[in-house]
C-alpha positions as CSV (number, residue, x, y, z in Angstrom):
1,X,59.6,125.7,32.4
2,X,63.1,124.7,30.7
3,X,63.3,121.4,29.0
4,X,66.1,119.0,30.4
5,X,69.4,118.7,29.7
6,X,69.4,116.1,26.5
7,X,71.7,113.5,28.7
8,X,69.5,114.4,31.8
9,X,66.5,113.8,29.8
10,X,68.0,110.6,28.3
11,X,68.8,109.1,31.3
12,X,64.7,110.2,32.8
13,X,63.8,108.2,29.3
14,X,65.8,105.1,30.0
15,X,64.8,104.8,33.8
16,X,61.2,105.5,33.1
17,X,61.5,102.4,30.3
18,X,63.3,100.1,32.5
19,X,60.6,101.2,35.3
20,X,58.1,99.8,32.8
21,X,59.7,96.8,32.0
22,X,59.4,96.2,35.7
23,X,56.0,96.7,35.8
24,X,54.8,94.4,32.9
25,X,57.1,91.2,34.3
26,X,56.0,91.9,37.9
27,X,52.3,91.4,35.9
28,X,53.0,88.5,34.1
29,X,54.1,86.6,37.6
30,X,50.1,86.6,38.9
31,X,49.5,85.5,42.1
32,X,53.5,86.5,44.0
33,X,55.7,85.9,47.1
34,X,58.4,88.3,47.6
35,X,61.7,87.7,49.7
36,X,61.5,90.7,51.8
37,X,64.0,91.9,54.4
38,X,63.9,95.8,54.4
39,X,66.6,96.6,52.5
40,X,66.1,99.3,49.6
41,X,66.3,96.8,47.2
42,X,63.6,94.4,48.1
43,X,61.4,97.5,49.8
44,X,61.6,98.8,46.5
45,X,60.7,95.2,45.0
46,X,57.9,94.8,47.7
47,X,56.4,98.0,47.1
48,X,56.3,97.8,43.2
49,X,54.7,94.5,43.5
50,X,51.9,95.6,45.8
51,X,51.2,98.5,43.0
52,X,50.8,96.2,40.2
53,X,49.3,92.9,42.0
54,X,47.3,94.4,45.0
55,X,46.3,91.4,47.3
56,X,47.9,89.4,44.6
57,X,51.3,89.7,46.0
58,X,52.6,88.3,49.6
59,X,56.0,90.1,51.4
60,X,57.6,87.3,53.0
61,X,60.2,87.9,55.9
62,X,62.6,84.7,57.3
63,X,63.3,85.5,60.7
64,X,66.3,84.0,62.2
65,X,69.0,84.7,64.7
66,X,70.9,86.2,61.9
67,X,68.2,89.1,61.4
68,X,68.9,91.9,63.5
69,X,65.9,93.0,65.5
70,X,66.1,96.6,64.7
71,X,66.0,95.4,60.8
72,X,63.1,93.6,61.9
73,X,61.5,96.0,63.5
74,X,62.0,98.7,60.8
75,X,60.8,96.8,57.7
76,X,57.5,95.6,59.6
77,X,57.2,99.4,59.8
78,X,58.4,100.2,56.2
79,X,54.6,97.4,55.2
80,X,52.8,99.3,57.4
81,X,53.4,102.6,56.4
82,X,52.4,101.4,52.6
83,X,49.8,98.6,53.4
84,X,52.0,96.4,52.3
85,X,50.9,92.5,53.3
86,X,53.7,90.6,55.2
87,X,53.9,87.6,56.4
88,X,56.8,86.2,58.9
89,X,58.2,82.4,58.5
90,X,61.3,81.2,61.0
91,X,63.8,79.5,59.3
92,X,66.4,77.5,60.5
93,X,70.3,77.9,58.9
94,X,71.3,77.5,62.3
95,X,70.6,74.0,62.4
96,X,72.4,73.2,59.1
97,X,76.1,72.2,59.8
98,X,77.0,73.2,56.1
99,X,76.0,76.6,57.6
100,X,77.4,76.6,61.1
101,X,80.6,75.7,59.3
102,X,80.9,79.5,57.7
103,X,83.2,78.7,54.3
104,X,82.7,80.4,51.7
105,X,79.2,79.0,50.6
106,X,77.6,80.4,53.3
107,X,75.2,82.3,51.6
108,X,74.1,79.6,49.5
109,X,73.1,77.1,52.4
110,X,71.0,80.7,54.1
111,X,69.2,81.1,50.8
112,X,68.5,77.8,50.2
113,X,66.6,77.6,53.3
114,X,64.8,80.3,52.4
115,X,63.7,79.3,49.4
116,X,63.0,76.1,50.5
117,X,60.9,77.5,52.9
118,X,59.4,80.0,50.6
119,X,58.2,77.1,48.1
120,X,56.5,75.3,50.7
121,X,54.7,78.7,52.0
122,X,53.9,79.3,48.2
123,X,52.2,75.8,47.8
124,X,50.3,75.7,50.5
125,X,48.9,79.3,50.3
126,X,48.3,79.2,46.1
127,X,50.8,81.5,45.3
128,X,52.2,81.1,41.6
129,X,56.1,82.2,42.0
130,X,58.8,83.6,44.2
131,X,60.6,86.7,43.6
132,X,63.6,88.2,45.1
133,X,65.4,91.8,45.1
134,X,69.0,90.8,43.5
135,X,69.7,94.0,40.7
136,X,71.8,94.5,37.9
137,X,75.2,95.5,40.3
138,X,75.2,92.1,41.9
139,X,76.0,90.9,39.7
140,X,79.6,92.1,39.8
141,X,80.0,90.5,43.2
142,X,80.7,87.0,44.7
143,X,77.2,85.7,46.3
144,X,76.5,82.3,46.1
145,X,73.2,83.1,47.3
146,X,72.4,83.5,43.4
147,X,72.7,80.2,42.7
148,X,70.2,78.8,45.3
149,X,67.9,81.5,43.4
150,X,68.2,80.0,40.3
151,X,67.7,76.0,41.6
152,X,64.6,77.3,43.4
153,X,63.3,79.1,39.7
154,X,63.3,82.2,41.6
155,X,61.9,85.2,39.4
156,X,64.6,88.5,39.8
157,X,62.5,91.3,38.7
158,X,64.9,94.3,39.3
159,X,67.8,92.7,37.2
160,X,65.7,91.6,34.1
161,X,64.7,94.9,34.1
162,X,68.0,96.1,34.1
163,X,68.2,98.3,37.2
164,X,71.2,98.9,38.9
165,X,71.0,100.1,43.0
166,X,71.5,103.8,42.2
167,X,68.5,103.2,39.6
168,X,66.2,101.2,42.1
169,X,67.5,104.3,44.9
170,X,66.5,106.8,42.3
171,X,63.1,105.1,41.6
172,X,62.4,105.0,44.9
173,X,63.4,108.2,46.1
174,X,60.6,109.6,43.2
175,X,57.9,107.1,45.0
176,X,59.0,108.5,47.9
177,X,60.2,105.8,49.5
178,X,61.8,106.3,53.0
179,X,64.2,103.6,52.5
180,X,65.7,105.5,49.2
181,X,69.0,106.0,50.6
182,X,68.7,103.5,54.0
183,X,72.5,102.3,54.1
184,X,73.1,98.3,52.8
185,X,72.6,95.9,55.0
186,X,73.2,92.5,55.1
187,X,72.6,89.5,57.7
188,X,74.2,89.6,60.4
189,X,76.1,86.1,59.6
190,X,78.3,87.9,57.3
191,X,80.0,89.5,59.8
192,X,81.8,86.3,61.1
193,X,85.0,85.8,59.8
194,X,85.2,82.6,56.8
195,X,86.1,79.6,58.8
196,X,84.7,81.0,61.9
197,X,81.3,78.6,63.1
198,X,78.7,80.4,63.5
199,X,77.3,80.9,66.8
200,X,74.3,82.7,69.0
201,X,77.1,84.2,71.0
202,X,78.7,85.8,67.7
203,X,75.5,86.7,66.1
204,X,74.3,88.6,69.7
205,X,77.9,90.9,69.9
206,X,77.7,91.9,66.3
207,X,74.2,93.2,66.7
208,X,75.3,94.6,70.1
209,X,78.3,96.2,69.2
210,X,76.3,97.9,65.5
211,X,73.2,98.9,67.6
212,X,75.7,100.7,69.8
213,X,77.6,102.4,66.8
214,X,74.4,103.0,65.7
215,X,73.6,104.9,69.0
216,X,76.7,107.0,69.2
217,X,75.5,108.6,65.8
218,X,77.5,106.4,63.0
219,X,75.3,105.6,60.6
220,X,76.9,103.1,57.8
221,X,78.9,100.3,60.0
222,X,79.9,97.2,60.2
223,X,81.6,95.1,63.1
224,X,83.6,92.2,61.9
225,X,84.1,89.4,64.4
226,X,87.6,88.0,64.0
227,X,87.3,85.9,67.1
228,X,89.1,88.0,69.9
229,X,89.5,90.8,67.7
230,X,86.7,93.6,66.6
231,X,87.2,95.1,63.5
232,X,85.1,98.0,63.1
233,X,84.5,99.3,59.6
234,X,82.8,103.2,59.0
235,X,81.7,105.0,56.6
236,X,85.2,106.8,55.4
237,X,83.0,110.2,55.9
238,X,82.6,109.6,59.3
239,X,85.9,108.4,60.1
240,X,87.2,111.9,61.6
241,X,84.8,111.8,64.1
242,X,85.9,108.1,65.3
243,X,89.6,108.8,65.3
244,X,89.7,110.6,68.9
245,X,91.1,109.1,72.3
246,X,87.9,110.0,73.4
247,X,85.6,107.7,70.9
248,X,88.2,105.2,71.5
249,X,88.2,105.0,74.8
250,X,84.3,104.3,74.2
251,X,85.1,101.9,71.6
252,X,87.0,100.1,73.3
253,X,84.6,99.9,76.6
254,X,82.1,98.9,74.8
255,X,83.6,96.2,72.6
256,X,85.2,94.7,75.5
257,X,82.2,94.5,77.4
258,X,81.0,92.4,74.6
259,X,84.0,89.8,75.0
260,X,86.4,90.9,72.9
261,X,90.1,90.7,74.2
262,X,91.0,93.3,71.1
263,X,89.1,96.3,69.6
264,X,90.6,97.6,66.5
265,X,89.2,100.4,63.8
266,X,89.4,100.0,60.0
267,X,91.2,102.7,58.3
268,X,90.0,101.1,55.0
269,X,86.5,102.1,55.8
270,X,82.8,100.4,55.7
271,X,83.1,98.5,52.7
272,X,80.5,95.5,51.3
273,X,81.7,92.0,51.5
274,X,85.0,92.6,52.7
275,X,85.1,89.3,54.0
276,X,85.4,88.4,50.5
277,X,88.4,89.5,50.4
278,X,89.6,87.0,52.4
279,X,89.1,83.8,50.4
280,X,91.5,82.0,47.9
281,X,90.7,82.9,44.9
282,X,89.4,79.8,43.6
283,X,86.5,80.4,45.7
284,X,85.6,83.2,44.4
285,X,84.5,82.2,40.7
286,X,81.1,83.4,39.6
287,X,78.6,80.8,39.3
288,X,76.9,80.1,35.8
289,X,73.2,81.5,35.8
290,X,71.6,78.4,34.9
């Protein structure tokens, strides 16, 4: 058998360390809830904690109106598969007005009723902390969500141990983890335009109009609700199979039927948290980590 490549076998070396580091911190947290949604990154999370802490550790998935079902459904199976404990709380964002409203600190007001919710789970079931799946690479982004994190004295195993998504996709890929290269996802609140309330009505023709993209065979989508206007973002590598008369004819039949006066394809491509790109600049500086 031939020995690695020496930057191959450097790179096995440093994930295997950071892997380990993940390990002893998940330890040192004893009795644990973990923010779970079904996303690779807090699977992953979820998983590793169950390894370490057994019956020690709690999954714990907010369900909302902003949580697609088919998320749902798939990262109830994802615990099952792995005998993963979960546990399901409601939340309720959509009662907050500083939510509804949709500005830019969106994601702050959704995580902050989480975490509020969380702590109260935690105390009253005799769990010792909270954990959630942010990594290394979100840092490079605007989310506000961090900062509710970090007022709550949420623990974020993944990024003190350094691991970046294509680390915590590569870990889990070697677990082999289903979920290694299941497309990002967010909530389905992010979809709405800045500015835009959020509503039931939105929420149900975004989910609607990606379960049906889903259906036709895309597999990385987005639908941005612009009010009247659809945009639909795709992966850039499946883009030649949505640029026919024929799939727009079926884009737009569909998209209409969901109340849209205007149905319109992205030639940018799927990208993450380009709604971002649409707020002043001022809004966008990074929080301190406190």
């Amino acid at each position: 058998m031939s020995a690695l490549p020496s930057n191959l076998a450097n790179e096995v070396d440093a994930l295997g360390a950071k892997s380990q580091v993940l390990q002893q911190r998940l330890r040192s947290l004893g009795r644990l809830l973990v923010a779970y949604s079904g996303g690779v990154d807090s699977g992953f999370l979820a998983w590793a904690a169950y390894r370490e802490l057994g019956d020690r550790m709690l999954a714990v998935m907010a369900d909302s109106p902003s949580l697609a079902r088919s998320q749902k459904r798939d990262a109830e199976a994802f615990a099952g598969e792995h005998g993963i404990p979960l546990a399901v709380i409601n939340t309720d964002e959509m009662q907050h007005p500083d939510y509804v409203r949709n500005d830019g600190e969106r994601c702050y007001h959704c995580k902050d009723e989480l975490f509020t919710a969380m702590e109260e789970y935690r105390r009253r079931q005799g769990f010792e902390a909270i954990a959630y799946g942010v990594n290394l690479d979100d840092q490079g982004d605007y989310r506000p969500g961090q900062q509710a994190a970090q007022q709550h004295r949420v623990a974020a195993p993944l990024l003190e141990a350094g691991l970046t998504k294509q680390d915590i996709r590569d870990l889990a890929s070697q677990a082999g983890l289903r979920i290694w290269n299941k497309p990002a996802s967010a909530c389905l609140s992010s979809r709405i335009e800045y500015g835009r309330p959020v509503t039931l009505e939105a929420l149900s023709a975004v989910e609607q109009g990606e379960d049906a993209l889903h259906q036709l065979g895309f597999r990385q989508v987005r639908v941005r609700h612009h009010g009247e206007i659809a945009r639909i973002e795709i992966a850039r590598e499946e883009l030649p199979r949505a640029m026919t008369m024929e799939m727009a004819a079926e884009l737009t039949r569909i998209f209409k039927a969901l109340g849209f006066s205007y149905v319109t394809l992205d030639l940018e491509g799927f990208r993450s948290g380009s709604m971002n790109a649409l707020l002043p600049p001022q809004s966008l500086v990074k929080l301190p980590r406190g």
